[in-house]
MIBATOR-81271 format. One record per residue (C-alpha): residue number from 0; x, y, z. Coordinates in nm, 2 decimals, padded with zeros to 4 digits. Layout:
MIBATOR-81271
[atom NUM,[X,Y,Z]]
...
end
This chain:
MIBATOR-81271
[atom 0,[00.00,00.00,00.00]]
[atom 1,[00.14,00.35,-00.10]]
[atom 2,[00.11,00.57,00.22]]
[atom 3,[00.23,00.87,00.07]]
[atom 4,[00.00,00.90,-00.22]]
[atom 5,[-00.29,00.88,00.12]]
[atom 6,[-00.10,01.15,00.27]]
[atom 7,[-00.14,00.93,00.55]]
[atom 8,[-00.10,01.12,00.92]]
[atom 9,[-00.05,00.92,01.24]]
[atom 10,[00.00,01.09,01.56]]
[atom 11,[00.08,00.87,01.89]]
[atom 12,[-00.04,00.87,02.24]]
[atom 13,[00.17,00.63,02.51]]
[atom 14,[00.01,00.57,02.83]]
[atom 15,[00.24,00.44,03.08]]
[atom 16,[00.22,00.32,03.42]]
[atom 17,[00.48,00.49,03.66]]
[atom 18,[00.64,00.26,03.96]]
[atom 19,[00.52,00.36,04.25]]
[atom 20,[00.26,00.41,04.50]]
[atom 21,[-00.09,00.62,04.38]]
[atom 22,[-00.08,00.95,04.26]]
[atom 23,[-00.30,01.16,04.50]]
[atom 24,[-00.31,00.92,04.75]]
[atom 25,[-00.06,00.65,04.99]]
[atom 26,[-00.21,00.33,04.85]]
[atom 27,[00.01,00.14,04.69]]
[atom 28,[-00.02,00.02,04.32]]
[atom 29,[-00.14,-00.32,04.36]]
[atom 30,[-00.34,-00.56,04.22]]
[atom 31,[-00.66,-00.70,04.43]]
[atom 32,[-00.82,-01.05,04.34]]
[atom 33,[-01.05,-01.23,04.53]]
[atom 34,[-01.40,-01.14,04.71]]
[atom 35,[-01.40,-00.72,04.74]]
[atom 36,[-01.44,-00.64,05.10]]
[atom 37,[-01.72,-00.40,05.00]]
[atom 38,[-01.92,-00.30,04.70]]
[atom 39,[-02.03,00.02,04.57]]
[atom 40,[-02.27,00.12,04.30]]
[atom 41,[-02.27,00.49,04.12]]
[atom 42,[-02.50,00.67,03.86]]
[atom 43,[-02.30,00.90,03.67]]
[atom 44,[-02.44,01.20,03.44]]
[atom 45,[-02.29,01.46,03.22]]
[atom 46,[-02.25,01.85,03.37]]
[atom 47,[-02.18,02.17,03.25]]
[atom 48,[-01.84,02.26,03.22]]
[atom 49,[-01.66,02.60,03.29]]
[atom 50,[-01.79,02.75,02.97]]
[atom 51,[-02.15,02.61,03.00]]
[atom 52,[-02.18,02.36,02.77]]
[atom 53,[-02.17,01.93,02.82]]
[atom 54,[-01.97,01.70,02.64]]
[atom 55,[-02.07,01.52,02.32]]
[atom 56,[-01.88,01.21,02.46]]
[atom 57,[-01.99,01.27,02.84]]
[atom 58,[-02.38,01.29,02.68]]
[atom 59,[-02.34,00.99,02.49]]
[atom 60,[-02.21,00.76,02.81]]
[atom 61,[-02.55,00.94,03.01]]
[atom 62,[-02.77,00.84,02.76]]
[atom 63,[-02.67,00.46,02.79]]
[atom 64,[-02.86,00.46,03.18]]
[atom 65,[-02.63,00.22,03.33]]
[atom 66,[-02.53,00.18,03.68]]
[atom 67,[-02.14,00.15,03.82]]
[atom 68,[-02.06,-00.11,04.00]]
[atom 69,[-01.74,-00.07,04.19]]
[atom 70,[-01.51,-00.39,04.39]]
[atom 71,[-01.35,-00.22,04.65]]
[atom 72,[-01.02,-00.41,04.88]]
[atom 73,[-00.90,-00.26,05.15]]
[atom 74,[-00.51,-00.33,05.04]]
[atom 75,[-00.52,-00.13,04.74]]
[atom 76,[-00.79,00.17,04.75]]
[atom 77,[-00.91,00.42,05.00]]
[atom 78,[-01.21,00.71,05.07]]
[atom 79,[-01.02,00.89,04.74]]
[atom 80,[-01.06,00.66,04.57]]
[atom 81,[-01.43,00.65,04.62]]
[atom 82,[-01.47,00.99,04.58]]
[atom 83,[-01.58,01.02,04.95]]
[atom 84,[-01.23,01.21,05.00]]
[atom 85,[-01.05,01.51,04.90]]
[atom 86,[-00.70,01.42,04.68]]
[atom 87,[-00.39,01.45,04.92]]
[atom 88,[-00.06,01.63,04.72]]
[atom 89,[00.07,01.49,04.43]]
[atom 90,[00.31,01.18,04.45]]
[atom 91,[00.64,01.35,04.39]]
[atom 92,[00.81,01.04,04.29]]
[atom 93,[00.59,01.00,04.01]]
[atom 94,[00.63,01.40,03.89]]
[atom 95,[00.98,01.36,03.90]]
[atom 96,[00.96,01.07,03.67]]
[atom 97,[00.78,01.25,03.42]]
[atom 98,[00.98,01.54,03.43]]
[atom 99,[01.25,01.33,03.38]]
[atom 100,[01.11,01.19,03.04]]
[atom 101,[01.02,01.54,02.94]]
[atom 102,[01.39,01.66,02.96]]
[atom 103,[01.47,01.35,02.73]]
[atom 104,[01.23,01.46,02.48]]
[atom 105,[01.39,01.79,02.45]]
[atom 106,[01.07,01.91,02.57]]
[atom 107,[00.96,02.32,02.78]]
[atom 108,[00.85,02.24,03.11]]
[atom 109,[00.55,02.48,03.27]]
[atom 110,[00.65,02.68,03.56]]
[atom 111,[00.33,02.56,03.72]]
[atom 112,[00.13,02.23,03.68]]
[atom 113,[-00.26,02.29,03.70]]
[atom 114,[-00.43,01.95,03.78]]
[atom 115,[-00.76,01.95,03.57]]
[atom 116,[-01.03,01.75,03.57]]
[atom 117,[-01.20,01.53,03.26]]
[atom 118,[-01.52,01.44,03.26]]
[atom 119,[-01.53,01.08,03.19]]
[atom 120,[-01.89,00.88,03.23]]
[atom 121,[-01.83,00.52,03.11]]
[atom 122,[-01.78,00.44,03.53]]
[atom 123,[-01.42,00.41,03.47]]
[atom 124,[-01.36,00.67,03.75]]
[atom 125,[-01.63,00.66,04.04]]
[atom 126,[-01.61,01.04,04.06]]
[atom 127,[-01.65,01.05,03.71]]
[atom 128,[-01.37,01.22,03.60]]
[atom 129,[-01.01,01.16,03.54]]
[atom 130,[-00.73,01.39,03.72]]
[atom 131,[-00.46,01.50,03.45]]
[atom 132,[-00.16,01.79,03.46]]
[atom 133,[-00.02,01.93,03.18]]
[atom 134,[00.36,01.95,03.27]]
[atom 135,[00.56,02.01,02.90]]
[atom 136,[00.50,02.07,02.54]]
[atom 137,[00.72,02.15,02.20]]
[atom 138,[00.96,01.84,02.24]]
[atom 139,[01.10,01.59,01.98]]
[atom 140,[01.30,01.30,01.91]]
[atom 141,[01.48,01.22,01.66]]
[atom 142,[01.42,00.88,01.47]]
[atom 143,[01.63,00.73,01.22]]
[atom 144,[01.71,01.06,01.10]]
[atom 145,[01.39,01.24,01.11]]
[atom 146,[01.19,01.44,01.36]]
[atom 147,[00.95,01.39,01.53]]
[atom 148,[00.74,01.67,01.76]]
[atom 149,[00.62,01.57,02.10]]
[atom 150,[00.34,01.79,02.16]]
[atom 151,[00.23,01.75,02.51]]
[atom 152,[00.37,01.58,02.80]]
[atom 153,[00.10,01.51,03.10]]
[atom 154,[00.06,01.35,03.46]]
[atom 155,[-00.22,01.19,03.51]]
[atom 156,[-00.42,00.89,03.73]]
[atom 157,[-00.51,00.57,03.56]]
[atom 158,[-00.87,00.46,03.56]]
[atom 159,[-01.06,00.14,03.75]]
[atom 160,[-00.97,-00.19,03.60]]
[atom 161,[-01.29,-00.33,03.43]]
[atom 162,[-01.46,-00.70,03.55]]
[atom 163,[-01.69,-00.71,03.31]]
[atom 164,[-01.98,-00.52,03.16]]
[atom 165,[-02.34,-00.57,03.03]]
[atom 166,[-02.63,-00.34,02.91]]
[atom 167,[-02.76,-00.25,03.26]]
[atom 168,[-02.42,-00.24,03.45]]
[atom 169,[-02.02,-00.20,03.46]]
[atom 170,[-01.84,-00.39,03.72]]
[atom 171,[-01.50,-00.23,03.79]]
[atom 172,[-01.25,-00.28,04.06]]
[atom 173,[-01.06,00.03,04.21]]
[atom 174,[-00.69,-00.13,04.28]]
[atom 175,[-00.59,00.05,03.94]]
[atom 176,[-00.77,00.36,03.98]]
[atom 177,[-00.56,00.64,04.09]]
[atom 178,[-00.23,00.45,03.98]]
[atom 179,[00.01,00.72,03.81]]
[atom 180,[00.05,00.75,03.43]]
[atom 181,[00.28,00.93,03.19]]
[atom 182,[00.05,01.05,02.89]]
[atom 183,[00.31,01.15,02.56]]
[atom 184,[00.16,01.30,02.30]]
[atom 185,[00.31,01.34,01.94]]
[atom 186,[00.23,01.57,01.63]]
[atom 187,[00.08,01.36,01.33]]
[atom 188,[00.43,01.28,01.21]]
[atom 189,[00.43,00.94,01.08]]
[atom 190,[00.37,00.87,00.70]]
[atom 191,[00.35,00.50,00.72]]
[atom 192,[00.25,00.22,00.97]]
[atom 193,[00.61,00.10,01.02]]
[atom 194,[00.77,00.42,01.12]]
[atom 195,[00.46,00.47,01.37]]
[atom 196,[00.59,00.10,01.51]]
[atom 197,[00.94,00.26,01.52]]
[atom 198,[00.84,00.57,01.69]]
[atom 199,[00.64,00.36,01.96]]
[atom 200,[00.97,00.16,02.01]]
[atom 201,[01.20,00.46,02.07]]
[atom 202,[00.97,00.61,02.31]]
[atom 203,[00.89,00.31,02.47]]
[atom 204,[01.32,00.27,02.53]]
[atom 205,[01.33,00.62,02.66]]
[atom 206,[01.07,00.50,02.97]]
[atom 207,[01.27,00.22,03.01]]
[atom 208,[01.57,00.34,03.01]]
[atom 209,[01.51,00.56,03.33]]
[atom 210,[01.38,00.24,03.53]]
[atom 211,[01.10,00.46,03.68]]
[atom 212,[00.80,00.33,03.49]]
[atom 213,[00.62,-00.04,03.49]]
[atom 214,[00.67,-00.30,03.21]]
[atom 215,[00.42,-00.62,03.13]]
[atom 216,[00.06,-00.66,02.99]]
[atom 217,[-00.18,-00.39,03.11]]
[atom 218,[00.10,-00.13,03.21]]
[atom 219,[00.10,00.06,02.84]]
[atom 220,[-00.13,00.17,02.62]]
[atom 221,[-00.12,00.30,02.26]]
[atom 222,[-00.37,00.55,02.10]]
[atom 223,[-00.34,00.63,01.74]]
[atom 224,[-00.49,00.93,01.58]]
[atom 225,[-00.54,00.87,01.18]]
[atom 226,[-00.62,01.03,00.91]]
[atom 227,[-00.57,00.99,00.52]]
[atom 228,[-00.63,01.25,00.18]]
[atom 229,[-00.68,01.54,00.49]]
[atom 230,[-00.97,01.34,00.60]]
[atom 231,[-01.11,01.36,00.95]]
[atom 232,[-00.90,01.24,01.24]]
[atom 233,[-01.01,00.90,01.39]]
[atom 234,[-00.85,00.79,01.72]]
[atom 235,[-00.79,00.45,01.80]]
[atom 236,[-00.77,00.32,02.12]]
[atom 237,[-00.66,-00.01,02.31]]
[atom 238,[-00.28,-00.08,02.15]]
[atom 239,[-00.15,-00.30,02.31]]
[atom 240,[00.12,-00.46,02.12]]
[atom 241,[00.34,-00.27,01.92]]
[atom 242,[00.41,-00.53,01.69]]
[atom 243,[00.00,-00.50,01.58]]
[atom 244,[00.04,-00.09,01.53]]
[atom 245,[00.15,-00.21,01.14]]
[atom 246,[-00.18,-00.42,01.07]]
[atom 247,[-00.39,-00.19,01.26]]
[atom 248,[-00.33,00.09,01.08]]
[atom 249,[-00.34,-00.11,00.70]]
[atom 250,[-00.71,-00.18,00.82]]
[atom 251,[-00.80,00.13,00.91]]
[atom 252,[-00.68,00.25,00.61]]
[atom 253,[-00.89,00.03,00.41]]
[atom 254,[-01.16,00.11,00.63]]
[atom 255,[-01.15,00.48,00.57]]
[atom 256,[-01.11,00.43,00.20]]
[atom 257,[-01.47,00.28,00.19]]
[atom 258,[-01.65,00.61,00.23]]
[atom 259,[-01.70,00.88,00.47]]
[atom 260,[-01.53,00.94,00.80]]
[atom 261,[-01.65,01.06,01.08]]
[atom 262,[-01.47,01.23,01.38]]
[atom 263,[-01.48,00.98,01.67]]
[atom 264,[-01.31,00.71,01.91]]
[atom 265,[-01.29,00.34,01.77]]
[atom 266,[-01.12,00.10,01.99]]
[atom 267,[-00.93,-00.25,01.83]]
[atom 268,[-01.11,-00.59,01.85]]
[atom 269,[-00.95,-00.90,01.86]]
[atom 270,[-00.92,-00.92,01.49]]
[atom 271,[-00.70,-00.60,01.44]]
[atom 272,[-00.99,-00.40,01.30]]
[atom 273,[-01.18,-00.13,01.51]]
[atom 274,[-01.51,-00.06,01.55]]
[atom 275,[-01.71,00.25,01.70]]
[atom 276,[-01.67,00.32,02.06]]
[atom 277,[-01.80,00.74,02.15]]
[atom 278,[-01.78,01.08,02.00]]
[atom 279,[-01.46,01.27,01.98]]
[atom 280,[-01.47,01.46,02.32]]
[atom 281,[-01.46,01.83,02.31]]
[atom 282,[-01.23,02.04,02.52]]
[atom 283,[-01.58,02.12,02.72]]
[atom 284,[-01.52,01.82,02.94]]
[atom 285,[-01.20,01.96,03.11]]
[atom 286,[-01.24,02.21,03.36]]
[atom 287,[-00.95,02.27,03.67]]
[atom 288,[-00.91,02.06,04.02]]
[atom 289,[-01.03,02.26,04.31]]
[atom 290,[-00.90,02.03,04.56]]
[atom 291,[-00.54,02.06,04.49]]
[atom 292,[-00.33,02.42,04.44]]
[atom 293,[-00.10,02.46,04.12]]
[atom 294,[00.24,02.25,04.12]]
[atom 295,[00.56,02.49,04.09]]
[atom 296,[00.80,02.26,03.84]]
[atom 297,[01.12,02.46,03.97]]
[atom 298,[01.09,02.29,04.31]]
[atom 299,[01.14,01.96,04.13]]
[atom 300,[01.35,01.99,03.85]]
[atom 301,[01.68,02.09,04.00]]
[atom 302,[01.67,01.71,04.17]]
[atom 303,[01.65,01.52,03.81]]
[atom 304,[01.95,01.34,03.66]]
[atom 305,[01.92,01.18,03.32]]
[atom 306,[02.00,00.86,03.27]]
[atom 307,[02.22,00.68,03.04]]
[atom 308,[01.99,00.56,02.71]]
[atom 309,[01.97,00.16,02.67]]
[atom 310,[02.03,00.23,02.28]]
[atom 311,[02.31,00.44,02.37]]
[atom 312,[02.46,00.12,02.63]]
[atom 313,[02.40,-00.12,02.39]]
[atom 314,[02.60,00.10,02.14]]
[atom 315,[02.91,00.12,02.39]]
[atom 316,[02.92,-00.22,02.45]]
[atom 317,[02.94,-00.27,02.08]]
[atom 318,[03.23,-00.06,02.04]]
[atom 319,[03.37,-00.31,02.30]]
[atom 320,[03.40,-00.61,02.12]]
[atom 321,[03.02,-00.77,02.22]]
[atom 322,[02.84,-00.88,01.94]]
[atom 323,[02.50,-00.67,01.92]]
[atom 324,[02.28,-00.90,01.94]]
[atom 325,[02.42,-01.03,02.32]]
[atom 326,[02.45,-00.66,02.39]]
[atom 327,[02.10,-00.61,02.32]]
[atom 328,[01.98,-00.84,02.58]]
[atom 329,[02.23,-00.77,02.82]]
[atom 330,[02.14,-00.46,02.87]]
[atom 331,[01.75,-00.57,02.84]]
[atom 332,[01.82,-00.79,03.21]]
[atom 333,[01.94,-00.41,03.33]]
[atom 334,[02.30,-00.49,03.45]]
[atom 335,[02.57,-00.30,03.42]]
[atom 336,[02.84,-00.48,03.24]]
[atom 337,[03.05,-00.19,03.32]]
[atom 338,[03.13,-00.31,03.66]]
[atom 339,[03.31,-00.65,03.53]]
[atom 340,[03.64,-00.69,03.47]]
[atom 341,[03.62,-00.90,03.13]]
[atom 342,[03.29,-00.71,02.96]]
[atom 343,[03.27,-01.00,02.67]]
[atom 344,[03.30,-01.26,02.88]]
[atom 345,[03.06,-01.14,03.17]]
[atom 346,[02.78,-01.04,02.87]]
[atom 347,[02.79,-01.38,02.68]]
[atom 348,[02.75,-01.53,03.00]]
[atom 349,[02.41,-01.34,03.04]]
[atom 350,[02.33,-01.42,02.78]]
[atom 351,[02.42,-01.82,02.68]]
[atom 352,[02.40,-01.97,03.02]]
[atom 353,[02.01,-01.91,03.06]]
[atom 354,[01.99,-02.05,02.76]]
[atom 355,[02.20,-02.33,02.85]]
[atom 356,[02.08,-02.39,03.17]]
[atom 357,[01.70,-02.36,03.04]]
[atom 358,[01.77,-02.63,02.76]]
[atom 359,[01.93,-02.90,02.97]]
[atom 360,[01.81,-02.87,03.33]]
[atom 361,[01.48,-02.70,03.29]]
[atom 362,[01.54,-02.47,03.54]]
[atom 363,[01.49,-02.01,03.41]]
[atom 364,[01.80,-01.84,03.62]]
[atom 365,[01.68,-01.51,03.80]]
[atom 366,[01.86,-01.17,03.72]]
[atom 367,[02.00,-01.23,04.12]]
[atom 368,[02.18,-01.53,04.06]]
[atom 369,[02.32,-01.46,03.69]]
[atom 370,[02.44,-01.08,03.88]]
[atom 371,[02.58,-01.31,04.18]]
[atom 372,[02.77,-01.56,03.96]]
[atom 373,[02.95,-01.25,03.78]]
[atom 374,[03.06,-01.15,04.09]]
[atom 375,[03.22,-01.42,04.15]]
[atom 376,[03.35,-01.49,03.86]]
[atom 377,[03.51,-01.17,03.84]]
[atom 378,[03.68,-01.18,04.20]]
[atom 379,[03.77,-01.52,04.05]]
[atom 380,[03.60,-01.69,04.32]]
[atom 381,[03.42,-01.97,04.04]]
[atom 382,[03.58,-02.05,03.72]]
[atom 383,[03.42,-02.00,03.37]]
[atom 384,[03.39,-02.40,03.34]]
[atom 385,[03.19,-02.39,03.66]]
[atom 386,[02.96,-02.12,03.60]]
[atom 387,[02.72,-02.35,03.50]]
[atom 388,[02.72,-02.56,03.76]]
[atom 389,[02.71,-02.32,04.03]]
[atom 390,[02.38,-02.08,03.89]]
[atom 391,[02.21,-02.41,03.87]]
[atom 392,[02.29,-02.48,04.23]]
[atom 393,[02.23,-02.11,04.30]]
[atom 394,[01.89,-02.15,04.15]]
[atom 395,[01.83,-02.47,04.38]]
[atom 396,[01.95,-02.29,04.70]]
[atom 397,[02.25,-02.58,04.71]]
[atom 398,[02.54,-02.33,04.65]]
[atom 399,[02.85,-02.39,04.85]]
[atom 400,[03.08,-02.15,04.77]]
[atom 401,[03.39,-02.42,04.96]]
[atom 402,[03.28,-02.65,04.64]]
[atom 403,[03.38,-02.43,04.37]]
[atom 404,[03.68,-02.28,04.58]]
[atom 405,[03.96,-02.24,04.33]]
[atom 406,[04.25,-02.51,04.32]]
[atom 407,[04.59,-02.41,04.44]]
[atom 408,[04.80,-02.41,04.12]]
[atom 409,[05.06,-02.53,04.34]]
[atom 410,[04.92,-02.86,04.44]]
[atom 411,[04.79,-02.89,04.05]]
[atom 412,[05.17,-02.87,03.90]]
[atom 413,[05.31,-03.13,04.18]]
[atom 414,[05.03,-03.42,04.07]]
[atom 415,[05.08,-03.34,03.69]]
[atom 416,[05.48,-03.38,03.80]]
[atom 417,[05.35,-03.71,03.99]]
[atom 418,[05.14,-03.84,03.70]]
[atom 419,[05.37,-03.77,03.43]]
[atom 420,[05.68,-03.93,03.63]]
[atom 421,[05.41,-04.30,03.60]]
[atom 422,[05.46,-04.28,03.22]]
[atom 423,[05.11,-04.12,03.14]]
[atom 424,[05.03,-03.91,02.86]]
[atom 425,[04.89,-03.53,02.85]]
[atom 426,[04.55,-03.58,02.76]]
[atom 427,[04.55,-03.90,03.02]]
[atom 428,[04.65,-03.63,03.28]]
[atom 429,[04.43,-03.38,03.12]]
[atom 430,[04.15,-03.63,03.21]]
[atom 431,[04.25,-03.76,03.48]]
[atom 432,[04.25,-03.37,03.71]]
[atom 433,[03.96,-03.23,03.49]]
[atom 434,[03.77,-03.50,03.66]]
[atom 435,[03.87,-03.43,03.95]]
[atom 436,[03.88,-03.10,04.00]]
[atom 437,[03.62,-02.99,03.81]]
[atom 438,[03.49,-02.67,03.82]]
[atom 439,[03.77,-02.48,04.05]]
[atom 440,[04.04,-02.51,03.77]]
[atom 441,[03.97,-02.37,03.43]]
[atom 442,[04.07,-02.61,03.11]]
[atom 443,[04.26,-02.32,02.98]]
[atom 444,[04.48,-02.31,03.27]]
[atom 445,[04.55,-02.66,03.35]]
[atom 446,[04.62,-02.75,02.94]]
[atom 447,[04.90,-02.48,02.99]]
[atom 448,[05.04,-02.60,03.35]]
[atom 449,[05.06,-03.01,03.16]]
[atom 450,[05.27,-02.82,02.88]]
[atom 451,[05.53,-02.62,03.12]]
[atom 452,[05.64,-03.01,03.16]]
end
């Protein structure tokens, strides 16, 4: 499909869960299952915002007459989160990781952060409204060459995790409601679906990189706004996997080129196409937090430190001798191959004895043990020939550190002396102490002490 003739325009919105407790509250961001220790039920209906008029999208939710249900646990929600509370401060720790990612982005930070309110009536928020800050604009990255604009940088609190639904009611439960969120926002840059898949990628390293947000299913969302020929926009909701954004986007395409568009949210079924899910909400739905004063950014910023980019340590380690590919997932297990003596050595071991290990025993080695074993390795404390055996034993809580204590080279040269003087050959020898030290002598080593006689 040729993109260009389209004049195809995809802009990106990444949702991300930050690591830490909530946002305007002390609960921590935790996961609930089991029977709620209390149930709540909401009706919800659209208001008049600031400038007097209701929401298209708000209306639309109103009109449905459904009741919320909300699951409520004791370990992960609280009076705020049941609207029954004012909102306590913001959580610093999770403002100082998104002005972290708005340096990174070459973005202008606000002097002041006004927390808003957006009306949001689908019972995904029992107040019926989301919180959200703006706290940058005017960024860009740069992405295989070409730039690309980050228009708006915000805070904001995740909604309630959905049970289920049906025409009379929503069943949601409140352990993910108020959870922090980074919201990144980028100018209709892309011209084709793979470079929006790209773009996704390089944004989604940036978070990473700084080790401040969450990573696994449910932690980040992708919206895509499309539009083709200087059609209207369409934004798609629910991405999930960035390896779908390519085949979302061809269907949309071919959905668009059908016949008219209309201005609204779709969300993405199961099958990679998307079908209608509310109007386009108007900027009448946002009007400002009462509960909660404007954020100065200057008390904040001058604590940030930016941190090295994973692309830009995998690229170093490259330069070292490791081959990309082990590079690439050494520095995905997030340890610093920097503090070992031997860099090549300590990354193919990262790398090829999970593997190993995996293939033959069964057993997956944790990121403790593998950093533990390098450790060791590097004070010399376990040989390369025994690293094997000792992460397995690590692994089985079995390691004996007097086991894999290395051989006094010593002692080795006086029994080769003794074997060799019995008329026995090298590799006889070579057998003969491999067997029985094996493990706290390398092969390397004791091949060169037989040949010194």
């Amino acid at each position: 499909m040729n993109t260009g003739e389209l004049n195809l325009m995809v802009g990106l919105e990444i949702h991300r869960q930050i690591d830490s407790n909530k946002l305007f509250c002390k609960c921590p961001s935790v996961f609930s299952d089991g029977n709620p220790d209390r149930i709540i039920k909401r009706r919800l209906r659209a208001v008049e915002s600031e400038i007097g008029e209701k929401d298209k999208a708000a209306i639309f939710e109103t009109l449905k007459d459904k009741e919320g249900v909300y699951e409520y646990f004791n370990e992960s929600a609280c009076l705020i989160e049941l609207d029954e509370e004012p909102i306590l401060g913001i959580n610093e720790e999770a403002l100082k990781a998104v002005l972290t990612i708005a340096k990174i982005l070459n973005c202008e930070i606000l002097d002041e952060i006004i927390i808003m309110r957006k009306q949001v009536l689908d019972f995904s928020n029992t107040s019926g409204f989301q919180r959200t800050g703006l706290v940058a604009r005017n960024g860009y990255i740069k992405v295989n060459g070409k730039k690309i604009e980050v228009e708006s940088i915000c805070i904001e609190e995740d909604s309630a995790r959905k049970v289920r639904d049906s025409e009379k009611e929503s069943v949601y439960r409140l352990d993910r409601l108020g959870i922090p969120l980074i919201e990144i926002t980028t100018k209709p840059d892309m011209g084709s679906p793979e470079e929006v898949k790209e773009v996704a990628s390089y944004i989604g390293m940036v978070l990473k990189s700084t080790g401040k947000f969450k990573s696994g299913l449910g932690t980040i969302r992708q919206d895509l706004n499309i539009s083709i020929k200087k059609g209207n926009r369409v934004e798609i909701k629910g991405v999930q996997d960035l390896r779908n954004i390519p085949k979302i986007i061809d269907n949309e395409i071919e959905r668009q080129l059908r016949g008219k568009v209309n201005e609204e949210v779709r969300m993405v079924r199961e099958d990679l196409k998307t079908e209608f899910l509310r109007p386009m909400p108007g900027a009448s739905r946002m009007y400002p937090e009462t509960d909660i004063s404007g954020i100065k950014t200057s008390d904040f910023i001058k604590d940030i430190r930016i941190p090295e980019l994973i692309k830009d340590k995998i690229s170093e380690l490259v330069k070292k001798g490791v081959p990309e590919n082990i590079a690439n997932d050494a520095v995905k297990l997030g340890i610093n191959l920097k503090d070992y003596k031997d860099i090549k050595l300590a990354a193919n071991i990262l790398v090829e004895k999970p593997k190993e290990i995996k293939k033959r025993f069964g057993i997956e080695i944790s990121t403790k043990n593998l950093e533990r074993a390098l450790r060791l390795l590097d004070e010399s404390k376990i040989t390369i020939d025994s690293a094997t055996d000792a992460l397995v034993d690590m692994e089985n809580e079995k390691f004996d550190i007097s086991k894999y204590k290395k051989v006094d080279a010593k002692d080795v040269k006086k029994e080769i002396q003794g074997l060799m003087k019995k008329g026995m050959t090298t590799n006889a020898v070579m057998g003969i102490l491999m067997e029985k030290y094996r493990g706290r002598i390398s092969g390397k080593e004791l091949s060169e002490m037989i040949n010194e006689k």
